[in-house]
N, C-alpha and C positions, 0 to 999 in steps of 0.2 A: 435552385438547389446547389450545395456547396460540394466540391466533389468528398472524395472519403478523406481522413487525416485533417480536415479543419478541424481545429478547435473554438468556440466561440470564448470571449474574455468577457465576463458579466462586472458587475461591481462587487460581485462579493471577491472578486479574484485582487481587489484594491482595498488594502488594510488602512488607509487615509482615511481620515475623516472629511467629509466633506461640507463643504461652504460656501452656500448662495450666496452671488456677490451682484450688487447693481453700482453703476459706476454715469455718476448724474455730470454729462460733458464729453463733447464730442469733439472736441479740436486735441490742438498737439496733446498734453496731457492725457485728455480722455483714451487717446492712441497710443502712447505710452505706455500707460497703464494696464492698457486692455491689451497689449501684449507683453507687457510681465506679466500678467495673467496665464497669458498661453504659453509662455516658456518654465513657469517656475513647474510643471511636471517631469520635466525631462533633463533640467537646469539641476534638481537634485534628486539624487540615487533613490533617497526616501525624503519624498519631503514635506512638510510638516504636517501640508491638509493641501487638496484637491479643489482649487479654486472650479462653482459652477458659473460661468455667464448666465445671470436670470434678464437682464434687460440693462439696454441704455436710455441716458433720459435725456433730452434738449429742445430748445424751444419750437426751433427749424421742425418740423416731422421728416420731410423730404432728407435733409443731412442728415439729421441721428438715424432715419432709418436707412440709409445706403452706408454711412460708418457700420452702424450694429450687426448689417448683413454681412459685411465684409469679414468683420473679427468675431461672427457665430452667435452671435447674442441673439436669443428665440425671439424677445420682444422688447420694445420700446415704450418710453413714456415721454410726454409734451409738457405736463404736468408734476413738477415734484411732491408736491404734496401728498399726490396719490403713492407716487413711487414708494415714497418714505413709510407707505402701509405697507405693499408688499408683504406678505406672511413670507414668500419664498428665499427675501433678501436680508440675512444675517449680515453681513458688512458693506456698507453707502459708503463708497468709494466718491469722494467730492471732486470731481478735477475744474470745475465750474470759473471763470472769470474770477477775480479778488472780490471784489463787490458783493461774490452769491454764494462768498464761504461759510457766512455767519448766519442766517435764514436753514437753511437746507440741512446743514450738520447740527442745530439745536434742535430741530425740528424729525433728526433720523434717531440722534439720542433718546430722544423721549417719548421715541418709540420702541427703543430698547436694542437698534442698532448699532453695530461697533461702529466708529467712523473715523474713516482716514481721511485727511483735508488734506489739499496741495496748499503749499506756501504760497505768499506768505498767510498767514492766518487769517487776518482780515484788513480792511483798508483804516481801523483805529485800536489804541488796544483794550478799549471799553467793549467794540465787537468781540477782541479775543478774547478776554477774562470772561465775558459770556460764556461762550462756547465752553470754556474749561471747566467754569461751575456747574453749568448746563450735563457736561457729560460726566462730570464727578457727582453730580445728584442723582443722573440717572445708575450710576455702577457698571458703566459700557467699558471696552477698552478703545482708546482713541492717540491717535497719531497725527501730528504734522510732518508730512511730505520733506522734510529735509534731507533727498535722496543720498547728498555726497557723505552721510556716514555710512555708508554700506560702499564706497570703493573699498574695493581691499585692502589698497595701498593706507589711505586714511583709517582704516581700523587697525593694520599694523602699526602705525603711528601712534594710535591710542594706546593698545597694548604695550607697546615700550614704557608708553609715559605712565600708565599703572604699572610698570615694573619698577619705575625710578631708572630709567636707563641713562636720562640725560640731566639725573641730578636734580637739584633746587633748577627752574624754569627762573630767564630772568628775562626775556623776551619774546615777542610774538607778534610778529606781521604778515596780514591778508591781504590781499586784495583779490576783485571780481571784476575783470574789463571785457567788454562788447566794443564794436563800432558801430553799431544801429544807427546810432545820432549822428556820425563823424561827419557828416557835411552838409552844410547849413539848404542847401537845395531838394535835400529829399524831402517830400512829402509827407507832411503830416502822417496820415492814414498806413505810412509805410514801417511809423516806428513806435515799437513793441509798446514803449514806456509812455507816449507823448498821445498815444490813438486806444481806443477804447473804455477803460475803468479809468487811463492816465495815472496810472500808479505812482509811476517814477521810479529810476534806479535803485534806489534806497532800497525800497521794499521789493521790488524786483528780481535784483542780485545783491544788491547790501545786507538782507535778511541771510541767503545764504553765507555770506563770510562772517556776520556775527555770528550763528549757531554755530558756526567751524571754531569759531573762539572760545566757545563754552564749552561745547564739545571735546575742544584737545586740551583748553588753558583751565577752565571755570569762569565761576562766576564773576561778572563783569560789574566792578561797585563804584566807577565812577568814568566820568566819559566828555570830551569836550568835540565837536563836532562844526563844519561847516558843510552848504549843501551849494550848488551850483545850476545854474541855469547858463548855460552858455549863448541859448538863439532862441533869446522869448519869444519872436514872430518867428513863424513858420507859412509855406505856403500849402494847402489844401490838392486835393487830387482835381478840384477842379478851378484851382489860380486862383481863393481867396487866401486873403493873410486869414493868421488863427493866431491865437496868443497861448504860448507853451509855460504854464503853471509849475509841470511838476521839475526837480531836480534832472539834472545829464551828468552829475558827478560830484562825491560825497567823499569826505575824508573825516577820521577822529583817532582822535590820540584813546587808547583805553587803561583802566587799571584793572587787576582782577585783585580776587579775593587773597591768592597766597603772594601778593607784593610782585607778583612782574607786571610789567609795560608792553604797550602795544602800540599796534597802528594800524588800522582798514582803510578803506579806501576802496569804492566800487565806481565804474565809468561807464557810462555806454556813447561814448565820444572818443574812443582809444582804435585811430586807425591800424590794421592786421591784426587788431586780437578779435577773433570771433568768438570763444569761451573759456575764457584764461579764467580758474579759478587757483591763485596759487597763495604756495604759505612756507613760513619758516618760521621754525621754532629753535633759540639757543639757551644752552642749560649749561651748569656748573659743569657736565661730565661728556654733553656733547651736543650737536647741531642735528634738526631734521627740516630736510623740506622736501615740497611737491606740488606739482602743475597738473593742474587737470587736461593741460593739451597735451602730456604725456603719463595718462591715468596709470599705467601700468607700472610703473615704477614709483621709487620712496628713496629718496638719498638720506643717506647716515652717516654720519660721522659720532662715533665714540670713541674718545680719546685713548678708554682705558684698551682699547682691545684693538690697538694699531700700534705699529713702530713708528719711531717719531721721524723716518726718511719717505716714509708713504702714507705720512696724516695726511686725512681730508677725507671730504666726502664718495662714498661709497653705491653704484648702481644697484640698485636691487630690483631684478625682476621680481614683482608680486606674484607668480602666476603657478606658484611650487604647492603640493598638499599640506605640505605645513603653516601657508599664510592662511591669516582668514580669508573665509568667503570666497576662497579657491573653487572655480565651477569643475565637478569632478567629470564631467563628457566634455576637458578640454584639456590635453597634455601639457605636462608644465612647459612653459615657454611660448602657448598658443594664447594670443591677448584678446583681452574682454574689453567688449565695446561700452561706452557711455550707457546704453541702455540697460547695462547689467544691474547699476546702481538702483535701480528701478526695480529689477526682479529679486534684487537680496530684500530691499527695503519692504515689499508688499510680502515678499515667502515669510521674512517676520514679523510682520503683523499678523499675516493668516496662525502664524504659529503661538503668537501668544493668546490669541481667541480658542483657537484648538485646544492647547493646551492648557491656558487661564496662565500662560505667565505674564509678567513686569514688563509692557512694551521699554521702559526706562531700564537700563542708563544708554542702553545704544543706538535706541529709538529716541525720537524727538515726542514727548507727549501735549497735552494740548497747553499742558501748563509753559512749556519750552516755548511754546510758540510764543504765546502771550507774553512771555518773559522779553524773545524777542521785540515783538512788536512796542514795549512798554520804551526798551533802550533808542529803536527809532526815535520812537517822541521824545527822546531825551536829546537826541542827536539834533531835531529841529529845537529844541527850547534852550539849547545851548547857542545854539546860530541864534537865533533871537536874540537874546543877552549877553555873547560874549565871555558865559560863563563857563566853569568847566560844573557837570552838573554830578551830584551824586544819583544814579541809580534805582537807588532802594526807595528814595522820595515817588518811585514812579511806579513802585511793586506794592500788590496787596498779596502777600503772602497764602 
């Protein structure tokens, strides 16, 4: 018995709507995930809809079942095909290996779940134009995982650049550096890109710095690209050689659609950068750039609105109620962690399901991803040929 003066809080005292959520993957992501999950109720004042943990799913039963218990999830599944019935699970949240993005998300679709994928979309991009079609037949809303446009800094970024702040755009370069790879004696199995699906950099971290490029610049209509293998043998955790197929470092010149130029460049061979995702953008009226190893800020330089004895670039702490995606239970000046990207990016998805809006323009949709993945293979068929390649050759609209 409660003494006098409790009050109990029921669900009706929560005007959210709410939404069963399964989340198929239990490693880093699937953790991730599943706690932007548990912070986006407290993360906003009011927010958009009330994520429920209905289950996690992974091969292992023994790991998804001691991940699931840990982060509150009632039940578990070994099985996604089962998962993807669920009646209780309104958005399949895919954090799954690259390999098991394209299976599991046409298959939640067409069950009539929303579905969010983690990047990159898939390991070709005939898997990803699946997926897109797949969930544009079925009438789902769907999302690729492209967390970094929900930094705050990065959506203030965007904001200016639909202001016109920095004028006609006449440049723009990214890059994405790791040192996972950086020294020819680690072990296979120790590194991200080279041990498991073997994805490679490209699609890895190269996925995210192109979507950073559409995302702030547009559309990308021609592209010329090399890709690198730096230590094709490697050795095994248990001293055999192995032979390393995918890319350790990836550069292209880009063009976009309104005439500026670029350059990416992603590495997981870059000794002291652990996740350096950085960019800079110059315009007829002024410069912006930013690092992700200092997420919390956005440097500016606009020319029109400095005196010419103190031009140049400008600190901005992001962390004010006036920037986007300001967490409101954190006083301006109190910085937000990497993981926030995570809880903005899922609080809107949950919200455009809730509410039936456009996950686009500042969601990645599955079309984005595909788009993505289409300009990789152009990246490799340009390394191939020595060409610079158009683009659109690799887009079905």
């Amino acid at each position: 018995m409660k003494p006098d003066g409790f009050q109990e809080i029921t669900a009706q005292d929560s005007p959210e709507k709410r939404l069963g959520v399964g989340i198929l993957g239990y490693g880093f992501m699937g953790k991730v995930h599943s706690n932007a999950l548990l912070k986006i109720p407290y993360t906003y004042q009011q927010p958009p809809a009330l994520p429920v943990l209905v289950a996690m799913g992974g091969r292992n039963a023994s790991r998804v079942r001691d991940t699931a218990r840990r982060f509150g999830y009632p039940g578990i599944y070994t099985d996604w095909e089962k998962m993807v019935r669920d009646p209780d699970i309104e958005v399949f949240d895919n954090c799954t290996p690259d390999d098991q993005h394209a299976g599991p998300s046409i298959a939640a679709a067409q069950e009539g779940k929303h579905v969010l994928c983690e990047k990159p979309m898939a390991l070709t991009a005939q898997e990803a134009r699946k997926m897109w079609q797949e969930a544009e037949h079925a009438g789902i809303k769907h999302m690729c995982c492209f967390n970094y446009r929900f930094v705050p800094a990065v959506r203030l970024a965007r904001r200016l650049l639909e202001e016109k702040a920095l004028g006609t755009i006449y440049q723009f370069r990214v890059r994405y550096m790791q040192e996972a790879g950086r020294h020819p004696a680690t072990a296979l199995e120790n590194i991200w890109y080279a041990s498991g699906t073997a994805s490679g950099v490209l699609l890895g971290i190269g996925s995210h710095a192109l979507d950073m490029a559409r995302f702030l610049v547009g559309d990308i209509t021609s592209i010329s690209g090399l890709k690198k293998t730096f230590n094709p043998v490697r050795r095994t955790l248990n001293g055999k050689e192995a032979h390393v197929s995918t890319d350790e470092g990836n550069m292209a010149l880009l063009e976009f659609a309104d005439g500026a130029v670029g350059t990416m460049e992603s590495s997981a061979v870059s000794p002291g950068r652990k996740n350096q995702l950085t960019w800079e953008i110059n315009g007829s009226k002024g410069s912006m750039k930013f690092d992700l190893e200092d997420l919390n800020h956005l440097y500016v330089c606009l020319e029109d609105t400095v005196r010419l004895d103190v031009r140049g670039f400008t600190k901005i702490s992001v962390t004010s109620p006036e920037h986007p995606l300001q967490c409101l239970h954190l006083p301006p000046g109190h910085n937000s962690g990497w993981e926030y990207s995570h809880i903005h990016a899922l609080a809107h998805f949950l919200d455009c399901v809730a509410n039936d809006k456009p996950v686009a323009p500042y969601g990645a949709t599955f079309h984005d991803g595909y788009v993505v993945q289409a300009i990789m293979e152009a990246i490799g068929k340009s390394m191939e040929t020595g060409q610079r390649i158009d683009t659109t050759t690799f887009l079905c609209k």
